[in-house]
C-alpha positions in Angstrom: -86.6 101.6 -40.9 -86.5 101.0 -37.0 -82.8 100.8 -37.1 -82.6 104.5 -38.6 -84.6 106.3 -35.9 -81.9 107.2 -33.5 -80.8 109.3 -36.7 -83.7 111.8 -35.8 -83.3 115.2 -34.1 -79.3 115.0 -34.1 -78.2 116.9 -37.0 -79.2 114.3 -39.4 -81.1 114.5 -41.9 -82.3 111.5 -43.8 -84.0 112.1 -47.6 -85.5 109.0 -50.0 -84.3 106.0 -47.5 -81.9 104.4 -47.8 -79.9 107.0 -49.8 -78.3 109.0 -49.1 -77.3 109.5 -45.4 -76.5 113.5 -44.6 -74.3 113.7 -41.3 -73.7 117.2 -40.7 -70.5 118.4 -39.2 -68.9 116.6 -36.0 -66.4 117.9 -33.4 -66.7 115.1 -31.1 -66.5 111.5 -30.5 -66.7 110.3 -26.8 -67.4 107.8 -24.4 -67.9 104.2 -24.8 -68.7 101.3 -27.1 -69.3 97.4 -27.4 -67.8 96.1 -30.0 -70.7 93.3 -32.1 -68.5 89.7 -32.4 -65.7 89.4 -35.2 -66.6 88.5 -38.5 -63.9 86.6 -39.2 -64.2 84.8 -36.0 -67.8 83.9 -36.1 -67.9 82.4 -39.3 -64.6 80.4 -39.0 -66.3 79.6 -35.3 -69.7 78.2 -37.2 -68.2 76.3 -39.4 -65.6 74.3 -36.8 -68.5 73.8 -34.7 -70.4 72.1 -37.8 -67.5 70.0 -37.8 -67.5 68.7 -34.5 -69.2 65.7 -33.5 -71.0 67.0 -30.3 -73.0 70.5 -29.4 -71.4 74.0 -29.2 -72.7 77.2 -27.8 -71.0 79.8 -29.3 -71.7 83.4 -27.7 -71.2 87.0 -29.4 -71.6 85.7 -32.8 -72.2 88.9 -35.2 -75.3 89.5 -36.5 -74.5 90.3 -40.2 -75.2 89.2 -43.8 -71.8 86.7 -44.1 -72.6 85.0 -41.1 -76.4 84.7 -42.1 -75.2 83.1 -45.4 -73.3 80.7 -43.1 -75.4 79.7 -41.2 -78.4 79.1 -44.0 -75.1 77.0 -45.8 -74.8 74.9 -42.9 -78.4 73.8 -42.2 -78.5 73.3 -45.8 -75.7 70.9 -45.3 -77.5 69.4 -42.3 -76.6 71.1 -39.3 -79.0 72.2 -37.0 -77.9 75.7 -35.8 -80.3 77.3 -33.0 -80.6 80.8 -32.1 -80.9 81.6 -28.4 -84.6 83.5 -27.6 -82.9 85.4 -24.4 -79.9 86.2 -26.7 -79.7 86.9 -30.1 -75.9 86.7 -30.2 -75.8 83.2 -28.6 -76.3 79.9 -31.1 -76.5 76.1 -30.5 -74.5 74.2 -33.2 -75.0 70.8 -33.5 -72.1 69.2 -35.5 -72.1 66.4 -37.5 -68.6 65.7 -37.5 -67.8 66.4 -41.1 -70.9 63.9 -42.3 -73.0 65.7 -44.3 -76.9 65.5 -44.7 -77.1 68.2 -47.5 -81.1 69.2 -47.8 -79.9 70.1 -51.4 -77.2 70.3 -53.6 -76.7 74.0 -53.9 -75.2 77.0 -51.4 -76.4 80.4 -52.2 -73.4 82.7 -50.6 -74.2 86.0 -51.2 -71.3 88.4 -51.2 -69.9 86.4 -48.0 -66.4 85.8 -49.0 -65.4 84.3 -45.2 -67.8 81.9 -46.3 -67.0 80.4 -49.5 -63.5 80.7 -48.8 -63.7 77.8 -46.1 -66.5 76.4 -47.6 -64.8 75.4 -51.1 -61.4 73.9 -49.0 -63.9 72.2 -46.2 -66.5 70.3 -48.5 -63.6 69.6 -51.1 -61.9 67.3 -48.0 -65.2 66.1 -46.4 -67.8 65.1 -49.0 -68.5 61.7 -49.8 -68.1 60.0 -52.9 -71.7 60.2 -53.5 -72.1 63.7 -52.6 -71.6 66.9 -54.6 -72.0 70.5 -53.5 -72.8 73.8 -56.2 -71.3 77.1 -54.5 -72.6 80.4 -55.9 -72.8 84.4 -55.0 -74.2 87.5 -55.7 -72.4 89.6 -59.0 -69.9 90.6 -56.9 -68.9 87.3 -55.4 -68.4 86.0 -59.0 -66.7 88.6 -59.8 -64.0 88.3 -56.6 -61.3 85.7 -57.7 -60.6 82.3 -56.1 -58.4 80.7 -58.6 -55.6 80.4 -55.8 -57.6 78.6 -53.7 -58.9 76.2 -56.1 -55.6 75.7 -58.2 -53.8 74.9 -55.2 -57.1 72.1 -54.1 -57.2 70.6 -57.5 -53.3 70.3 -58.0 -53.2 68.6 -54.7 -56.4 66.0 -56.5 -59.3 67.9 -55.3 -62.5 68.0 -57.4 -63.8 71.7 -58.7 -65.3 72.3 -62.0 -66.1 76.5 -62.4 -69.0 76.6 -64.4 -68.1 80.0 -66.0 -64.9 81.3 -66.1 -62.1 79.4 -64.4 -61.1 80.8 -60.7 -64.5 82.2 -60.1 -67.8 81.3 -58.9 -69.9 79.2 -59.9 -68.3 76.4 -59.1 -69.1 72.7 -58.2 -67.7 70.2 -55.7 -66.9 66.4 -55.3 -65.2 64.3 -53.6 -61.5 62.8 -54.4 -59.3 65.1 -52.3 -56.8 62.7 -50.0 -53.9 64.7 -48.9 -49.9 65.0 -49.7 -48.1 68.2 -50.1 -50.4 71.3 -50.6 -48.4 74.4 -51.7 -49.9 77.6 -51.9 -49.1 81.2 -53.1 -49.1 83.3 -49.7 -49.7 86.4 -51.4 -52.9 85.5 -52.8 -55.1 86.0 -49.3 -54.6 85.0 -46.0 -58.6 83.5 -46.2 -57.1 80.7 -48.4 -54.7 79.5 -46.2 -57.1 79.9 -43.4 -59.2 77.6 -45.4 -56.7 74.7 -45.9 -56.0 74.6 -42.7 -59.4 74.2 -41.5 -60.0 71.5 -44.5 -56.2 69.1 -44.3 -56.9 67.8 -41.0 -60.1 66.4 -42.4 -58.4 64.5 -45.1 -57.9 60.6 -44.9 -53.9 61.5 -45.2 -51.2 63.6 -43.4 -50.9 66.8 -45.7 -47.7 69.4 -45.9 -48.9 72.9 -46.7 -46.4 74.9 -48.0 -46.7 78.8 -48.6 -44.8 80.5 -51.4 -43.9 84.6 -52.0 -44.4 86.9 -49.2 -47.1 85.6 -47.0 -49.7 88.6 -46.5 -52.0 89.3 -43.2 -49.7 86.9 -41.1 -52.4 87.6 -37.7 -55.2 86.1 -39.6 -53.5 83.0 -40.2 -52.7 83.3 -36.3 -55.8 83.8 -35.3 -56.8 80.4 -37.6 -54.4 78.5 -35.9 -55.7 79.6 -32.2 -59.4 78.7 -33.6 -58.1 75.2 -34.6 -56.7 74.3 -31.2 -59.3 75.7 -29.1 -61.4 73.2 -31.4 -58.8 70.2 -30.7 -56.7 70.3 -34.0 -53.3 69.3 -33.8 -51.2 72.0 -36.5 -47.5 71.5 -36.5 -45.8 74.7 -37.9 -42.3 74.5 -39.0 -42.1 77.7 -39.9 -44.4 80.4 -41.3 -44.6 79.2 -44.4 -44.3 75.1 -43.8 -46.7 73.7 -41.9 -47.4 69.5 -41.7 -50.9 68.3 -40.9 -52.1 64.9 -39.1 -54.9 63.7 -41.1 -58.1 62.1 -39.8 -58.2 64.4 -37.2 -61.8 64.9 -35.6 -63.1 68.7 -34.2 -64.0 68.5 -30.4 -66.5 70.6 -29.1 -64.8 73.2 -26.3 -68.3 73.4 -24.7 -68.7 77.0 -24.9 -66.8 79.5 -27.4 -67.2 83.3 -27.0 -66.0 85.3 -30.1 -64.0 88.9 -30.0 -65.1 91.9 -30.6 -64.7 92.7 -33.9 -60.8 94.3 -34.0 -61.3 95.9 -37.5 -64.8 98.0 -36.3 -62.6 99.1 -33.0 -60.2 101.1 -35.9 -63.2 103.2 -36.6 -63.8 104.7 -33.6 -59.9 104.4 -32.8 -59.9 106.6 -35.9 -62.7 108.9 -34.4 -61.6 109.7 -31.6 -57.9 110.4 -32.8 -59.5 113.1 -35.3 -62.1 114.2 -32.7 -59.8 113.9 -29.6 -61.9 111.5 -27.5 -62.2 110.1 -24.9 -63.6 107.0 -26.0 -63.2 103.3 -24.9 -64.0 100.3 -26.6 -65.1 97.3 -25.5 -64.4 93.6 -26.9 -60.9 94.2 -28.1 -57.8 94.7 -26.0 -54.4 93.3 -25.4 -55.8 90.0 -24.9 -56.7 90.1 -28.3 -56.2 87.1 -30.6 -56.8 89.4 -33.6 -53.7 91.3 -35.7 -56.3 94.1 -36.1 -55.8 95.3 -33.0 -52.4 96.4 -34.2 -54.1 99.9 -35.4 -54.1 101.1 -31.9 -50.5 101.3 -32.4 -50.7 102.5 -36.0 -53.1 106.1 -34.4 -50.4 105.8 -32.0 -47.8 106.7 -34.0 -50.1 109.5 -35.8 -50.7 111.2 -32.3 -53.7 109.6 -30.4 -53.0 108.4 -27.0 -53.8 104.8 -26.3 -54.5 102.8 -23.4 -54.6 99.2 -23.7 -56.8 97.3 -21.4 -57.3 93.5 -21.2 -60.9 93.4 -23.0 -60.7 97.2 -23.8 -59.0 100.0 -25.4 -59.0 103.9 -24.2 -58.7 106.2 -27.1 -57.6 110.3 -26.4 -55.9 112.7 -28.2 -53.8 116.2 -27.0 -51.8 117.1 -30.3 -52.7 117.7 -34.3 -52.1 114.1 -36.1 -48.8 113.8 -38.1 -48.8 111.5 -41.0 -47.4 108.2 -41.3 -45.8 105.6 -44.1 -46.7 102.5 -42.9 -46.4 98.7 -44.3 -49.8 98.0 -43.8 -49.9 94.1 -45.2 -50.8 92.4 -41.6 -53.7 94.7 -41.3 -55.2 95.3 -44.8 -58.8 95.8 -42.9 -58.1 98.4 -40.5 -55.7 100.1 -42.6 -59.1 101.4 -44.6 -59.4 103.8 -41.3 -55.9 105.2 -41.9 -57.5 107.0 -45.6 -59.5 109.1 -43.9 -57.4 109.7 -40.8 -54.9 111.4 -43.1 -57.4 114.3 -44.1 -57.1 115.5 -40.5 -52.9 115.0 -40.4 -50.0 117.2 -41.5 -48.7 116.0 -44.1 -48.8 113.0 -46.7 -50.1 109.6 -45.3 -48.6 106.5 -47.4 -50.7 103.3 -46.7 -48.4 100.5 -48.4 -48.6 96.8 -49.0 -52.6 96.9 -49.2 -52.9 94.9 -53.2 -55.1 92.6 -51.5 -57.7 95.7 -51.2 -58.2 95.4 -55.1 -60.5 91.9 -54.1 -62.4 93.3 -51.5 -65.9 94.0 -51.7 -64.7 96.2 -54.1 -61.6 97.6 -55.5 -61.1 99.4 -53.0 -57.9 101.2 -53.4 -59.7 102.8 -56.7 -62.6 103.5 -54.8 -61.2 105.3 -52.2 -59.0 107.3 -54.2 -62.4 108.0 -56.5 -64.3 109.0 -53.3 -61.4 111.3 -51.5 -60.7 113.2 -54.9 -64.4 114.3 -54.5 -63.5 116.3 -51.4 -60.5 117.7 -51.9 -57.9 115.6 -51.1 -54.9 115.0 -52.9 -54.7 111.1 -53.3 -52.0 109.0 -55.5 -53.1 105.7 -56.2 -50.5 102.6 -56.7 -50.8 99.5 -57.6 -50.1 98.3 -53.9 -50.3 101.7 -51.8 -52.6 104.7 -51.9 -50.9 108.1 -50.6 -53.3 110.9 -49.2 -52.6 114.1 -48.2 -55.5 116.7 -46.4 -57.5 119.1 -49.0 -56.6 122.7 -49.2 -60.1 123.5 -49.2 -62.5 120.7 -48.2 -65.6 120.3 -50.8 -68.7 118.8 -49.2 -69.9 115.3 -51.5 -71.9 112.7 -51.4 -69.8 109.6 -51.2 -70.3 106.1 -53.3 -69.5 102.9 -50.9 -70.0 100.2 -53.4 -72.2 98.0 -51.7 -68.9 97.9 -49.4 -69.4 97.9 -45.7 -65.6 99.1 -45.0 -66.1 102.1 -47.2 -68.9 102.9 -46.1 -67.9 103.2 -42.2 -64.5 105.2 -43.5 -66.6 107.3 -45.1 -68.5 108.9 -41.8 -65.4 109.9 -40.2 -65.1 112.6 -43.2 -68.2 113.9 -40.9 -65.5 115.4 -38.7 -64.5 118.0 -41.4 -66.1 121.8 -41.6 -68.5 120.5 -44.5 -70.2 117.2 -43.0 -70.2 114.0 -45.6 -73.3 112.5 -47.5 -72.8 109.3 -47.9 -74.8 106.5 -50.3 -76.5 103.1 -48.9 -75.0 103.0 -45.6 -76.9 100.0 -45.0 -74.4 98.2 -46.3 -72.6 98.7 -42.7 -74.6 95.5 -42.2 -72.0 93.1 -43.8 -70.2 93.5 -40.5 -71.6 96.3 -38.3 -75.2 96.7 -39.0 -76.3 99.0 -35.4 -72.6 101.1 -36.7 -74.7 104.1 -37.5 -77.1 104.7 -34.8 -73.8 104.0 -32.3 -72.3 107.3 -34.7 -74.7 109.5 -33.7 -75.1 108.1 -30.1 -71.0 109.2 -29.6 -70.4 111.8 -32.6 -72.0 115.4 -32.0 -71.4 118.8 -31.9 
């Protein structure tokens, strides 16, 4: 309840918590922000911190549901993960190397997808031969497919038995998995390969990973391989979709590891203050950026927001109407969400292409944002791969379904920036990524 209060007394009002959330019209979105740590980048931080052999502070690590389901994993596997009483965002990890003292034999993941996605490669090359590991998740999780992932582990002699229908969770874990030629289907999700990466060098043999079909959200598998060699693995890439592995390799601790501001939040108020006209800045994210997200600066660019790049920060203004874009959106299939409801305020027809991986998401999220923009006004075609909006004639205020889906749900108050306002169902589920997003929207969003 505490974290709704800043709600009060400016143009909110709040019925039956938690639903729904009633933000009355906005004009304007200014001044400045702190970005909470990546999501991506804490979690894939955690986990190669587990697998070093000595202690790692890790600073900015987001306070969310997928990392909390990370970290109760890891201690459940035996590592000792301490949060810092002077700050909450700080965390001593200490590693065990890959040797794992499981507690139990079962990891309860939630809806945490950048979880169990490392998790399944990880314990399939570091378990024991006595040791075997039960992964499960919420209904949704079992409902999000894996069968990439695990066909390409068990072809390659890895150990998985699903326990209900094959590709999905649950699923169980044992040892076996030695190494050789790993292949892959690069269109799948970028996670996966993220995952195999962070598992081959474990393995007692050199690997080959080998990506077939278009490779999608090429700056996440970037960003993986910076991770890795800040945490001393050696990756040789041959090319982006051939990549050979020394096995036997061992994580070093690089003392201290501060994680980015989370690049995908930044596209929301990126997005708000391109509607609104600004000025905002944003801290965390900038040109020094390892992430691909921060790509949608140049993406509101092109719609008609100025935008300054900093080194840890980025300065968003606009003078003219936005324009609408086509874009190829497959590097940044995260922020590209923020483009949807950026096209309501744009002249014209806004094509967001390339975005199939959005179908298993939290939720299908093409078809849910093409459900929830209808219910407005807007004029929305829905592909298989692309979703193509265009600004309502006459805008209809509605209370908007998020599908227990963060992303939608932070898309979903920039519609607060139309004549009508938004209402918008369980916004707590911000908290999968963003959990203070909210309170920061009405501390920079007003009349």
């Amino acid at each position: 309840m505490k974290q709704w209060s800043a709600f009060l007394n400016k143009g909110i009002t709040l019925l039956n918590l938690p639903d729904p959330l009633h933000l009355a019209p906005r004009s304007v979105c200014s001044g400045t922000v702190t970005l909470p740590g990546s999501k991506s980048i804490s979690n894939r931080a955690l986990l190669m911190a587990a697998l070093c052999g000595q202690p790692v502070t890790l600073k900015n690590v987001l306070e969310s549901d997928d990392t909390a389901r990370m970290i109760e994993a890891l201690t459940t596997l035996g590592v000792s993960v301490r949060r810092s009483e002077s700050d909450p965002s700080e965390y001593q990890v200490e590693g065990c190397g890959g040797r794992w003292q499981p507690t139990q034999n079962e990891l309860y993941l939630g809806n945490a997808g950048t979880a169990v996605r490392p998790l399944v490669a990880v314990l399939a090359a570091s378990l024991s031969n006595t040791q075997v590991m039960r992964l499960d998740g919420n209904a949704r999780m079992r409902e999000r497919p894996i069968a990439a992932l695990i066909d390409s582990l068990t072809a390659a002699g890895a150990n998985i038995q699903c326990h209900a229908e094959a590709g999905f969770l649950p699923l169980t874990i044992g040892s076996g998995f030695k190494g050789g030629e790993v292949t892959i289907d690069g269109s799948a999700s970028s996670q996966y390969i993220s995952a195999l990466l962070m598992a081959l060098p474990l393995l007692s043999e050199d690997s080959e990973l080998i990506l077939i079909n278009e490779v999608i959200s090429g700056p996440y598998i970037e960003l993986t391989l910076a991770m890795l060699r800040d945490f001393g693995i050696q990756i040789d890439k041959h090319s982006d979709r051939h990549y050979k592995i020394p096995g036997r390799q061992c994580y070093r601790s690089p003392g201290n590891y501060f994680v980015e501001g989370d690049a995908s939040g930044a596209s929301y108020w990126i997005g708000a203050a391109a509607i609104s006209g600004g000025p905002i800045t944003i801290y965390g994210v900038g040109k020094q950026s390892i992430q691909g997200d921060v790509r949608f600066a140049e993406l509101a660019q092109q719609m008609g927001a100025e935008v300054e790049m900093l080194d840890n920060a980025i300065r968003v203004s606009r003078r003219v109407k936005l324009s609408a874009i086509d874009v190829d959106c497959n590097d940044v299939p995260d922020a590209a969400m923020t483009l949807a409801p950026m096209a309501l305020f744009a002249e014209g027809t806004t094509v967001i292409r390339n975005v199939a991986s959005w179908r298993v998401k939290e939720t299908d999220r093409l078809a849910a944002m093409a459900t929830e923009l209808r219910k407005i006004g807007a004029q929305v075609e829905e592909g298989e791969d692309y979703l193509s909006v265009m600004a309502p004639q006459r805008w209809q205020h509605a209370t908007l379904d998020t599908y227990d889906d963060h992303r939608m749900a932070m898309c979903s108050a920039l519609i607060a920036f139309s004549p009508v306002g938004v209402s918008i169902n369980d916004p707590q589920c911000c908290s999968k990524t963003y959990p203070q997003f909210f309170d920061e929207f009405s501390r920079l969003c007003h009349d």
